[in-house]
mmCIF file of the N, C-alpha and C atoms, coordinates in Angstrom:
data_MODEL
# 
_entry.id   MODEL 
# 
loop_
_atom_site.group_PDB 
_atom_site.id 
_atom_site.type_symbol 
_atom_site.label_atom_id 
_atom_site.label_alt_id 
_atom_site.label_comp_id 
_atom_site.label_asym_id 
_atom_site.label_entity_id 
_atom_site.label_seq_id 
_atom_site.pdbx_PDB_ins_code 
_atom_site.Cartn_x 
_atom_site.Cartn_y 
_atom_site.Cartn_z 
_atom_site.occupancy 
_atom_site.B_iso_or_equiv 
_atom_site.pdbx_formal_charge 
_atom_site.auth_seq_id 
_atom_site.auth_comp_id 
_atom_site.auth_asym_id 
_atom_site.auth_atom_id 
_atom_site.pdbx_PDB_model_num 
ATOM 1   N N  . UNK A 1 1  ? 3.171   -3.380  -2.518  1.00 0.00 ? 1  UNK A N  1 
ATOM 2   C CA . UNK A 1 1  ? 2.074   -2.519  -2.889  1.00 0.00 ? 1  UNK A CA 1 
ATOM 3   C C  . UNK A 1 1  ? 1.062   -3.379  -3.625  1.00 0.00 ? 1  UNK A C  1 
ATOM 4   N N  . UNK A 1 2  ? -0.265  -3.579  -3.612  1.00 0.00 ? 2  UNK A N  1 
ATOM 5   C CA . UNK A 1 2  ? -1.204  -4.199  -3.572  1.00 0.00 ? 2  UNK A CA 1 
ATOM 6   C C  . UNK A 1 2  ? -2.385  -3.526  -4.812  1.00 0.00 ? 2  UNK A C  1 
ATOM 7   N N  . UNK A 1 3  ? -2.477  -3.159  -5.483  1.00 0.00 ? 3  UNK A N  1 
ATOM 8   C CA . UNK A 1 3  ? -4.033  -2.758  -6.260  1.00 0.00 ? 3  UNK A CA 1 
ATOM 9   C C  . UNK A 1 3  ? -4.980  -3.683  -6.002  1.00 0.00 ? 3  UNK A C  1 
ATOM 10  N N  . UNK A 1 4  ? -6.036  -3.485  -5.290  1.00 0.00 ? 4  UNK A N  1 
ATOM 11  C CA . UNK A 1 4  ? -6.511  -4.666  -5.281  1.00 0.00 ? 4  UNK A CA 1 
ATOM 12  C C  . UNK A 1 4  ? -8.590  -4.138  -5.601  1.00 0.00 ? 4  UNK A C  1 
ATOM 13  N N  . UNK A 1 5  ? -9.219  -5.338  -5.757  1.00 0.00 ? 5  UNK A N  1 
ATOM 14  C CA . UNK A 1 5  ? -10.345 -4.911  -4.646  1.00 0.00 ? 5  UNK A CA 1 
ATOM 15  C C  . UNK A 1 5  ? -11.293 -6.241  -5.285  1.00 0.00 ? 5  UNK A C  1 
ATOM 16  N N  . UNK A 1 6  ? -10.195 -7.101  -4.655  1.00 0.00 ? 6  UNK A N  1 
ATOM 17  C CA . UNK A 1 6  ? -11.116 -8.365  -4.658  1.00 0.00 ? 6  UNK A CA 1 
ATOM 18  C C  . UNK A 1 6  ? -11.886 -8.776  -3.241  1.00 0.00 ? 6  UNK A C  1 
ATOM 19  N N  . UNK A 1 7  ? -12.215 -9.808  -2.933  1.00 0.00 ? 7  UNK A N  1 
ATOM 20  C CA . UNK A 1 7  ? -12.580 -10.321 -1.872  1.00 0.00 ? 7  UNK A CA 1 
ATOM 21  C C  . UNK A 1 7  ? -11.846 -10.990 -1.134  1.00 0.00 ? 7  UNK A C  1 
ATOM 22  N N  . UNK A 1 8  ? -10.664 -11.273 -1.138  1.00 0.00 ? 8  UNK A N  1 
ATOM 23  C CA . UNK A 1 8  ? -9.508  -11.829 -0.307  1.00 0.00 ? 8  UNK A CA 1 
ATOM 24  C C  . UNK A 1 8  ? -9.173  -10.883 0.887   1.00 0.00 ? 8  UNK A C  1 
ATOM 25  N N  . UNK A 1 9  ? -8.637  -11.015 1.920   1.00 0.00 ? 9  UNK A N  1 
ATOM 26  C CA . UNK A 1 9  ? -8.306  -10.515 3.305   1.00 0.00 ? 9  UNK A CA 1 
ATOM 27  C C  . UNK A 1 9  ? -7.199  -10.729 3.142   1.00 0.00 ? 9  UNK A C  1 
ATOM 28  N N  . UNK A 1 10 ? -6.145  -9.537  2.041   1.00 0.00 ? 10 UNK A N  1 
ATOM 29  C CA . UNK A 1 10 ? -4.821  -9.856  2.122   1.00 0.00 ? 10 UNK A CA 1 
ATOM 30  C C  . UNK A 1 10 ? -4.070  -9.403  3.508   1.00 0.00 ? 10 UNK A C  1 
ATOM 31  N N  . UNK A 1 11 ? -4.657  -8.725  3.927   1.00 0.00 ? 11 UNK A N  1 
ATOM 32  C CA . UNK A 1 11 ? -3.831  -8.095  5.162   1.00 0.00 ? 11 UNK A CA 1 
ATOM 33  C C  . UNK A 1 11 ? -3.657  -9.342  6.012   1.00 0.00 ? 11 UNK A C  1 
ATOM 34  N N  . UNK A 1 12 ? -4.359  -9.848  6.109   1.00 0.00 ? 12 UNK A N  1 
ATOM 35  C CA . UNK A 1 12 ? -4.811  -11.476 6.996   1.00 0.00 ? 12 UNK A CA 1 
ATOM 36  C C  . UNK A 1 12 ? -3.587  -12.685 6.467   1.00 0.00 ? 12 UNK A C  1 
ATOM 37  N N  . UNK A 1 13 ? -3.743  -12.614 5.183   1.00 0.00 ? 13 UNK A N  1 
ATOM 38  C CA . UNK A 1 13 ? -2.753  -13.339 4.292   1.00 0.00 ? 13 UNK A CA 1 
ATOM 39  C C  . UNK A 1 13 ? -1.379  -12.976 4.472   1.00 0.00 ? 13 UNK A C  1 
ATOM 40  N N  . UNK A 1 14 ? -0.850  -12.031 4.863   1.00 0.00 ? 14 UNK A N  1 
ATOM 41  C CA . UNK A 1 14 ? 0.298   -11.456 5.213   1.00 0.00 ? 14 UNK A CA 1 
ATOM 42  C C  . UNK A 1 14 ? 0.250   -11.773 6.098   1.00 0.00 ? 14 UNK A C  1 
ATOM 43  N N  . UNK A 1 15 ? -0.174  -11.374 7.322   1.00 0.00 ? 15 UNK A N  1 
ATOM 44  C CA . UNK A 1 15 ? 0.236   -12.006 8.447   1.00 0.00 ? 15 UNK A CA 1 
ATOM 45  C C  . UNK A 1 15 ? 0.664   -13.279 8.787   1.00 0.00 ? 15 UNK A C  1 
ATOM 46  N N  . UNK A 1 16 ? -0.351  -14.247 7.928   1.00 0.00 ? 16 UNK A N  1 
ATOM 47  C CA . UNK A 1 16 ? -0.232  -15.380 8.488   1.00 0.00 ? 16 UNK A CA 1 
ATOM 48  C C  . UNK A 1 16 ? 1.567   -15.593 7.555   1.00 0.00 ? 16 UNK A C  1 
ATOM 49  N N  . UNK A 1 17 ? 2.236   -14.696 6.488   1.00 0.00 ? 17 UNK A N  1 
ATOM 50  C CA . UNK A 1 17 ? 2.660   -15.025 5.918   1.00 0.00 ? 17 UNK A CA 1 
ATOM 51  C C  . UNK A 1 17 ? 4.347   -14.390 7.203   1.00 0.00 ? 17 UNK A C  1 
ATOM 52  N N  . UNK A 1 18 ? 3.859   -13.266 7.609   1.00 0.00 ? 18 UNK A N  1 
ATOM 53  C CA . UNK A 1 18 ? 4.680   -12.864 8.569   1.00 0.00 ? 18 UNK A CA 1 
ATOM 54  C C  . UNK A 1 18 ? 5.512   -11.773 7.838   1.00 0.00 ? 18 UNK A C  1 
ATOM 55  N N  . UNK A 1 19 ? 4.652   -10.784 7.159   1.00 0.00 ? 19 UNK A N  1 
ATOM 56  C CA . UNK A 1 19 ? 5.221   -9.436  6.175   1.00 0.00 ? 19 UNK A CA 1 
ATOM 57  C C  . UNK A 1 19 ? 5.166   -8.354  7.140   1.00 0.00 ? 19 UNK A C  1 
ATOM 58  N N  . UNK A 1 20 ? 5.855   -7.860  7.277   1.00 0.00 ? 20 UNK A N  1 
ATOM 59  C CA . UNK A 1 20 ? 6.256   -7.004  8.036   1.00 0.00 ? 20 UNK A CA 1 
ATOM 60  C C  . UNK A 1 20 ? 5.573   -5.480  8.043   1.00 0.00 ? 20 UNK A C  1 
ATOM 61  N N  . UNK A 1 21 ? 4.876   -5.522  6.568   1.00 0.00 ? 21 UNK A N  1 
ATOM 62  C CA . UNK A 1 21 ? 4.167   -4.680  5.930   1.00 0.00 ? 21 UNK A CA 1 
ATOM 63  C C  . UNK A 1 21 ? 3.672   -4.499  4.858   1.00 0.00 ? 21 UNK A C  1 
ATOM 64  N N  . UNK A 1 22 ? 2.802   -3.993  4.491   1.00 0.00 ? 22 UNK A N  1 
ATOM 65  C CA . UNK A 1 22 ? 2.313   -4.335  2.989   1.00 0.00 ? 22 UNK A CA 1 
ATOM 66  C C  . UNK A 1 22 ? 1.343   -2.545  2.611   1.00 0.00 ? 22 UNK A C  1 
ATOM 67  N N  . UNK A 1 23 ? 1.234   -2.888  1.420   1.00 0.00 ? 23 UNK A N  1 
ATOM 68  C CA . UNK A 1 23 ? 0.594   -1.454  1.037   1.00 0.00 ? 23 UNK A CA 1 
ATOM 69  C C  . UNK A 1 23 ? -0.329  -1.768  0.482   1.00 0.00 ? 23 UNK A C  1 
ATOM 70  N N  . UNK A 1 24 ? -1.223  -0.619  0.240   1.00 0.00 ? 24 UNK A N  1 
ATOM 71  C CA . UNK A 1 24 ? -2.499  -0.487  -0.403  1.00 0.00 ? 24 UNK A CA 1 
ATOM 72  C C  . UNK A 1 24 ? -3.073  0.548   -1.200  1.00 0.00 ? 24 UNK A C  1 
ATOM 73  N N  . UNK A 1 25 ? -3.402  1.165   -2.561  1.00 0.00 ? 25 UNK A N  1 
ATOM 74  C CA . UNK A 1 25 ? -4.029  1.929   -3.268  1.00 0.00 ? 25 UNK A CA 1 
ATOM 75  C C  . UNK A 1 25 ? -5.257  1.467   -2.966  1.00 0.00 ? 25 UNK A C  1 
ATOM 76  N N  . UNK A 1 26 ? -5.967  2.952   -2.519  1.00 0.00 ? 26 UNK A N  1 
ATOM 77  C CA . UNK A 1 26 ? -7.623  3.026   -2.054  1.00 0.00 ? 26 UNK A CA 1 
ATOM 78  C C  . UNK A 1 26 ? -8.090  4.216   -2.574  1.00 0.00 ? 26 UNK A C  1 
ATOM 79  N N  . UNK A 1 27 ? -8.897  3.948   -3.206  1.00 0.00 ? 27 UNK A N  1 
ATOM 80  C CA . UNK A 1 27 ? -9.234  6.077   -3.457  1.00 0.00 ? 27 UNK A CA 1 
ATOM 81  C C  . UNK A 1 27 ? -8.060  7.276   -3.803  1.00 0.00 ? 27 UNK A C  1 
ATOM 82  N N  . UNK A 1 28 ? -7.231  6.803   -4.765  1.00 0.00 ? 28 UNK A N  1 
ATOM 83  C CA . UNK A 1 28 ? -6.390  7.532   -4.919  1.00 0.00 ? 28 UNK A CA 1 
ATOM 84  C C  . UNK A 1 28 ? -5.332  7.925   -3.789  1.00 0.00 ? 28 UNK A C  1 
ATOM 85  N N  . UNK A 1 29 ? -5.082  7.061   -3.078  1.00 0.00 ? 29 UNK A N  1 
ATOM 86  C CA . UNK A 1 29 ? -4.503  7.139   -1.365  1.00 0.00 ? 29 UNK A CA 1 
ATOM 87  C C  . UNK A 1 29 ? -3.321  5.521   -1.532  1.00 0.00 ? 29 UNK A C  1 
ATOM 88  N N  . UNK A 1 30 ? -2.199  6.060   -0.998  1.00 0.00 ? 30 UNK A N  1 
ATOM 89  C CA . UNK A 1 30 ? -1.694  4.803   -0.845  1.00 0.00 ? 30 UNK A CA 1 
ATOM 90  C C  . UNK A 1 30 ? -1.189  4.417   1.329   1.00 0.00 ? 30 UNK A C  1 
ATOM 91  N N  . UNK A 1 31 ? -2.000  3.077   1.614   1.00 0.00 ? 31 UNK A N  1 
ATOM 92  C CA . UNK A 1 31 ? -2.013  3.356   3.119   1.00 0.00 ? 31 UNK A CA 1 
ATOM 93  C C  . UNK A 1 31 ? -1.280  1.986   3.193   1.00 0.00 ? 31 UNK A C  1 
ATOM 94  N N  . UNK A 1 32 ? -0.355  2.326   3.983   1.00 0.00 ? 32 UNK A N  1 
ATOM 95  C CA . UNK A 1 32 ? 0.598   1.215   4.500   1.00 0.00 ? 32 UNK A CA 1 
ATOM 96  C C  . UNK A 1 32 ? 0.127   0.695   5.614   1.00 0.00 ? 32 UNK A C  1 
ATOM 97  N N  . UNK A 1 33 ? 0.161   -0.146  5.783   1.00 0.00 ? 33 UNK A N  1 
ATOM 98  C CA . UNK A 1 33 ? 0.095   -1.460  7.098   1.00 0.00 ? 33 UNK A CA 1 
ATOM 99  C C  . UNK A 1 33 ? 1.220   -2.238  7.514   1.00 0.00 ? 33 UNK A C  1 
ATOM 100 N N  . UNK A 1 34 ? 1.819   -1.978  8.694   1.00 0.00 ? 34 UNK A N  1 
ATOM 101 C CA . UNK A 1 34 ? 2.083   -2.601  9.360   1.00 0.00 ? 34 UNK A CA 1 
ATOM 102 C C  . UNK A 1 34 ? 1.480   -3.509  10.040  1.00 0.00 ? 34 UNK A C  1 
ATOM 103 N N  . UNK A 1 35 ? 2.881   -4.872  10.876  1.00 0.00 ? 35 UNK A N  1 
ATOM 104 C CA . UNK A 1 35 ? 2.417   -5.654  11.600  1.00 0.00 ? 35 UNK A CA 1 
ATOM 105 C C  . UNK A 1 35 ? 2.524   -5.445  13.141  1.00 0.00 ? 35 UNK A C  1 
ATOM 106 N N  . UNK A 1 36 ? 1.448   -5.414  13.638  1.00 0.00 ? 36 UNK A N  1 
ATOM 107 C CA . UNK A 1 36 ? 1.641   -5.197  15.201  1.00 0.00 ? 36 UNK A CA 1 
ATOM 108 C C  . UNK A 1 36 ? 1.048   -6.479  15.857  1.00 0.00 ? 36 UNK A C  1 
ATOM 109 N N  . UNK A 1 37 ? 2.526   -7.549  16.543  1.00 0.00 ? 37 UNK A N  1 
ATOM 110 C CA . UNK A 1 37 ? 1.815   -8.595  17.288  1.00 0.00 ? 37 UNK A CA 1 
ATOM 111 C C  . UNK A 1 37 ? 1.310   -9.699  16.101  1.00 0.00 ? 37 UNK A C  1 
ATOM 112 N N  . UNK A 1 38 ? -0.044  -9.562  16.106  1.00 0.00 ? 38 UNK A N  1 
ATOM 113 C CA . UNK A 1 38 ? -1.256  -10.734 15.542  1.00 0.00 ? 38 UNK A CA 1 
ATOM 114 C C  . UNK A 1 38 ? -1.789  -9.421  14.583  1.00 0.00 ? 38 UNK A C  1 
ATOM 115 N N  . UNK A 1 39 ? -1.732  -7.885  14.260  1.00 0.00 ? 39 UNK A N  1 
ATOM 116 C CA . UNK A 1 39 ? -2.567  -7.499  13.479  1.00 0.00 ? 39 UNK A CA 1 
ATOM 117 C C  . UNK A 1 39 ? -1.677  -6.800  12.750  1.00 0.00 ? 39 UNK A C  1 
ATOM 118 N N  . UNK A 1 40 ? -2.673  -6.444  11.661  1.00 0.00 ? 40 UNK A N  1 
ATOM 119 C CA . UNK A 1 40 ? -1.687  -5.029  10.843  1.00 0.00 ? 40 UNK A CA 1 
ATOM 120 C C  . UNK A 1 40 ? -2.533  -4.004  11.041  1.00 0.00 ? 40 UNK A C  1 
ATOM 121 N N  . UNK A 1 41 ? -1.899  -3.119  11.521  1.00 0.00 ? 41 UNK A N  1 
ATOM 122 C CA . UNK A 1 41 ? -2.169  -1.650  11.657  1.00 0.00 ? 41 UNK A CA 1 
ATOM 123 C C  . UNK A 1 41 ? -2.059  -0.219  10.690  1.00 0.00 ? 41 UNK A C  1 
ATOM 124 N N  . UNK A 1 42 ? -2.822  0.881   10.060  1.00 0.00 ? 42 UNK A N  1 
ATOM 125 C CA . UNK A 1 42 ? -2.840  1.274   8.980   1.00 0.00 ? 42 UNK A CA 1 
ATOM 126 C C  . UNK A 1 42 ? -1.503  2.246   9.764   1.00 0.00 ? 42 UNK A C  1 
ATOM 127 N N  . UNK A 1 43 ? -0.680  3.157   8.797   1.00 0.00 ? 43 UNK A N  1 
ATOM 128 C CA . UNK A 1 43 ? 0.558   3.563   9.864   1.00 0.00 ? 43 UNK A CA 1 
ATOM 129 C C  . UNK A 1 43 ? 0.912   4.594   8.610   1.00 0.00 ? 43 UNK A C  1 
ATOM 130 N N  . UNK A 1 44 ? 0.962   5.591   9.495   1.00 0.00 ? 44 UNK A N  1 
ATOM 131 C CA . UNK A 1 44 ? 1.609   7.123   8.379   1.00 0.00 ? 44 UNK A CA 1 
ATOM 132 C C  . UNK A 1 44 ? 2.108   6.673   7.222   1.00 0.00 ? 44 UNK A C  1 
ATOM 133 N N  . UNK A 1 45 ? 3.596   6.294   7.227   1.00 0.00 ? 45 UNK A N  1 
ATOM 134 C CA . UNK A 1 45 ? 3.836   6.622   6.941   1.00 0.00 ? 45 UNK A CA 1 
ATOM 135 C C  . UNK A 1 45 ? 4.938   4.851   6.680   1.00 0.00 ? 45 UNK A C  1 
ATOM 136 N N  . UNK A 1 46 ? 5.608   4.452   5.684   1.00 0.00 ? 46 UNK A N  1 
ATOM 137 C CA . UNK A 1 46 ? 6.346   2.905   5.419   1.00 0.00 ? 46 UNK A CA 1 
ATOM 138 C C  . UNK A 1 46 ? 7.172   2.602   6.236   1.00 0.00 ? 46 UNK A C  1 
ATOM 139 N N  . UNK A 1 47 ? 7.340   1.962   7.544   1.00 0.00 ? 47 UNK A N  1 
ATOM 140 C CA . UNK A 1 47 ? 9.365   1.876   8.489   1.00 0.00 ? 47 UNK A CA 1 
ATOM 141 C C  . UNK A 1 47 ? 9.969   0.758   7.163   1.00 0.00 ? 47 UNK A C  1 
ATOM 142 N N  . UNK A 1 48 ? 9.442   0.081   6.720   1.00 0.00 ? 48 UNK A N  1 
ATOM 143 C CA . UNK A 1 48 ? 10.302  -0.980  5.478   1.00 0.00 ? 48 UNK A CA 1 
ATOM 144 C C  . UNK A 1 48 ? 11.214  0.546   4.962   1.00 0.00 ? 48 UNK A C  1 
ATOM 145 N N  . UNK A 1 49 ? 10.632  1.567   4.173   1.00 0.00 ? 49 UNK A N  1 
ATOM 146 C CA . UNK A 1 49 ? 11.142  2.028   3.588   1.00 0.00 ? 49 UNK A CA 1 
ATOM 147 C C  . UNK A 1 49 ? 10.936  3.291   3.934   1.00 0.00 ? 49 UNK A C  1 
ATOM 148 N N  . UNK A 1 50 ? 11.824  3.541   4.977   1.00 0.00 ? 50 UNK A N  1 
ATOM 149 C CA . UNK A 1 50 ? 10.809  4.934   5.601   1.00 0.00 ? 50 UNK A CA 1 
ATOM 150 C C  . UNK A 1 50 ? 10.907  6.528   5.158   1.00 0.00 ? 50 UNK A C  1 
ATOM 151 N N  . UNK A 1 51 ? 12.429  6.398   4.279   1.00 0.00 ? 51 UNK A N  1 
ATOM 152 C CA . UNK A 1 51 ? 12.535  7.697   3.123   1.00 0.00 ? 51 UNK A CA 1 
ATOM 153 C C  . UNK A 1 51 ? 11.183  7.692   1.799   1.00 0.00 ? 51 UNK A C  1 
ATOM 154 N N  . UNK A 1 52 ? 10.505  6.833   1.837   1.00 0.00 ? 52 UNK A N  1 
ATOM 155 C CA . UNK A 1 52 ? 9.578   6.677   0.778   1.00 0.00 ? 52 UNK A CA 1 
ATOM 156 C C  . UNK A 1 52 ? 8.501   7.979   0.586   1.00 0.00 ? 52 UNK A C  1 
ATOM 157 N N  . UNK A 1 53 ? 8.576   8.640   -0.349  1.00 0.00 ? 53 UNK A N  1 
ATOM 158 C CA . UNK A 1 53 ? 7.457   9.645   0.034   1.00 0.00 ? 53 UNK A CA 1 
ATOM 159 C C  . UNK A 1 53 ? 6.229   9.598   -0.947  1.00 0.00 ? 53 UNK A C  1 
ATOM 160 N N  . UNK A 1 54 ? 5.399   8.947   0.233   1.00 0.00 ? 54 UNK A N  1 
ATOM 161 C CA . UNK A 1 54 ? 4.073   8.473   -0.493  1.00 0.00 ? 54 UNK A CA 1 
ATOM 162 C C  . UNK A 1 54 ? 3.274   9.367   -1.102  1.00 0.00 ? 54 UNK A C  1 
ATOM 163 N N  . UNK A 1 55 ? 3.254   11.006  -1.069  1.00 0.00 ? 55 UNK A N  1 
ATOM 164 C CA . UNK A 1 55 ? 2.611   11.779  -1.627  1.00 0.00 ? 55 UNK A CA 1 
ATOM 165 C C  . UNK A 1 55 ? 2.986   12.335  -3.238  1.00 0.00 ? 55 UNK A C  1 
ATOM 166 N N  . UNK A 1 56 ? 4.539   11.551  -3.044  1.00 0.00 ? 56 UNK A N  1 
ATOM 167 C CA . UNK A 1 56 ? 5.197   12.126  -4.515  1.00 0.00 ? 56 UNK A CA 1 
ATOM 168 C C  . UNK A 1 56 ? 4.861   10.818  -5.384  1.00 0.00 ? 56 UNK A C  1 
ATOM 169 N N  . UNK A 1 57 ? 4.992   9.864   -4.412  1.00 0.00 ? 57 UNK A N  1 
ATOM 170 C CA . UNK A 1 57 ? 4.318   8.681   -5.215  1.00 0.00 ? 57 UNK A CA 1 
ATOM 171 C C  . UNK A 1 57 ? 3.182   8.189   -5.933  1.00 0.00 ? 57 UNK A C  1 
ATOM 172 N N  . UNK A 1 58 ? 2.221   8.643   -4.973  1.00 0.00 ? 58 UNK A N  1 
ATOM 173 C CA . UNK A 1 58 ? 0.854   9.557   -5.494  1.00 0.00 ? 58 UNK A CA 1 
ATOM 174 C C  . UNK A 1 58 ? 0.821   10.000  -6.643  1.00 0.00 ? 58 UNK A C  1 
ATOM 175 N N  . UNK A 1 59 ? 1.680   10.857  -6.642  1.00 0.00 ? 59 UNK A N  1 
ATOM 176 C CA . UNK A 1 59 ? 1.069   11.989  -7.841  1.00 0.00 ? 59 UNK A CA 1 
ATOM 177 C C  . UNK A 1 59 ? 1.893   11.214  -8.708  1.00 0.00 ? 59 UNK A C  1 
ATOM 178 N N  . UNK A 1 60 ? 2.608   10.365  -9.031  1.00 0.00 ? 60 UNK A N  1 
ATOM 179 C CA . UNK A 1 60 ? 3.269   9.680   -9.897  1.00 0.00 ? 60 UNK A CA 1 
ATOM 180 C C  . UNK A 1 60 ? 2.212   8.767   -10.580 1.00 0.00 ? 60 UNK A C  1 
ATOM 181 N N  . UNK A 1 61 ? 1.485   8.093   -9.737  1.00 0.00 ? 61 UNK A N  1 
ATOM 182 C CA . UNK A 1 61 ? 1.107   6.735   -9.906  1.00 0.00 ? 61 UNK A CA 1 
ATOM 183 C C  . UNK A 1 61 ? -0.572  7.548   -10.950 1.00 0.00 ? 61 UNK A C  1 
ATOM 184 N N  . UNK A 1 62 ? -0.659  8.877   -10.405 1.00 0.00 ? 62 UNK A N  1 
ATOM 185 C CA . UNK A 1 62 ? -2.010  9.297   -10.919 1.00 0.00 ? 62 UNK A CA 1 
ATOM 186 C C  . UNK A 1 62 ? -1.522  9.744   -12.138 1.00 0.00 ? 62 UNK A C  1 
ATOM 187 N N  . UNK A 1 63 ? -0.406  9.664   -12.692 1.00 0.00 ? 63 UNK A N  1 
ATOM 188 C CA . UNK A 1 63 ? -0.607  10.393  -14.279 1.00 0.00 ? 63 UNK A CA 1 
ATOM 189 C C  . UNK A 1 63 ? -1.169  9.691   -14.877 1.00 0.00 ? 63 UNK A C  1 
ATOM 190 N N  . UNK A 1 64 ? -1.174  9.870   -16.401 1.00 0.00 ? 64 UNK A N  1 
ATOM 191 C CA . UNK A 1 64 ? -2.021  8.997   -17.086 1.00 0.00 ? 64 UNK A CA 1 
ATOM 192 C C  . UNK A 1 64 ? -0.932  8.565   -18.000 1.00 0.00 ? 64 UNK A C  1 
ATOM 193 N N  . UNK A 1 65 ? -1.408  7.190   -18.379 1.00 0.00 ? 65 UNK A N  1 
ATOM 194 C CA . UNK A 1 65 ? -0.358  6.437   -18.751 1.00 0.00 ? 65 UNK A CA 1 
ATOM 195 C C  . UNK A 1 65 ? 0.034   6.795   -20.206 1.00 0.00 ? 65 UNK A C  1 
ATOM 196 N N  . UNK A 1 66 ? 1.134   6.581   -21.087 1.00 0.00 ? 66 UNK A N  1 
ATOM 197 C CA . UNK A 1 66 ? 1.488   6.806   -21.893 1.00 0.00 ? 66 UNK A CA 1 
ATOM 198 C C  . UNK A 1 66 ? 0.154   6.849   -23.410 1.00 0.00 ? 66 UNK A C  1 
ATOM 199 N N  . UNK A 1 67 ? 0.083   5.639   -22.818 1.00 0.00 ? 67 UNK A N  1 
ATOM 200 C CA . UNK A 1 67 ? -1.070  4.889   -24.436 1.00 0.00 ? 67 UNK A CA 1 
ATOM 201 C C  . UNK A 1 67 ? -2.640  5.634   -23.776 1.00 0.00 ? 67 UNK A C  1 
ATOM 202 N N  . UNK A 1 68 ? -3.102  6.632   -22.946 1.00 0.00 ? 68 UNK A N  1 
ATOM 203 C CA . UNK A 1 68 ? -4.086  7.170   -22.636 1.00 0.00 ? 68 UNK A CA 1 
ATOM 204 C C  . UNK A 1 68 ? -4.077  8.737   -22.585 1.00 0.00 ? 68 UNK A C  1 
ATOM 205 N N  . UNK A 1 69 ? -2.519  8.906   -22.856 1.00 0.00 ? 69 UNK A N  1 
ATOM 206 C CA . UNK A 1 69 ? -2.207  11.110  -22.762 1.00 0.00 ? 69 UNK A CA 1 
ATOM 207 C C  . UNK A 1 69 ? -2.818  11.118  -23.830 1.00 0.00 ? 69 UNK A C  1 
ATOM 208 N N  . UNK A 1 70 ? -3.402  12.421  -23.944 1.00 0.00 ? 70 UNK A N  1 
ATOM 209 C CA . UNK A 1 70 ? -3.759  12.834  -25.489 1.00 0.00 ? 70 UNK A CA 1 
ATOM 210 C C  . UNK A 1 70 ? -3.039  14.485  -25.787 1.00 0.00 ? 70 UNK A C  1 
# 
C-alpha cells in the first residue's frame, strides 16, 4: 500500500521490480493494481490478498488519528 503523490511512476517501478501488485490511496479510495504481462492494471478488488475488504479498510484508515480526536 503506497500513500503517495510524488512524481515517481511507482506502478512502472514495480513492474520493472516484478510485484505482483501494489496499492494505492487516492481520494479517499484505496485501488489495487495488478500485473498483467508488461502492465499493471487497476482491479476490484486484491488476488495477493483476496479476503481483504477494502471498504472496511477505508473506513479504518479515515478515522482520525488518536493525537487529532477531540
Amino acid at each position: 500500500m503506497v500513500w503517495t503523490c510524488g512524481r515517481l511512476d511507482k506502478l512502472a517501478i514495480y513492474r520493472k521490480l516484478e510485484m505482483a501488485e501494489g496499492s494505492f490511496w487516492r481520494k479517499g479510495h484505496i485501488q489495487p493494481y495488478v500485473l498483467r504481462g508488461e502492465h499493471s492494471v487497476p482491479a476490484e478488488r486484491s488476488e495477493v490478498l483476496p479476503g481483504l475488504d477494502l471498504d472496511l479498510l477505508t473506513r479504518f484508515i479515515d478515522q482520525p488519528a488518536t493525537s487529532t480526536a477531540s
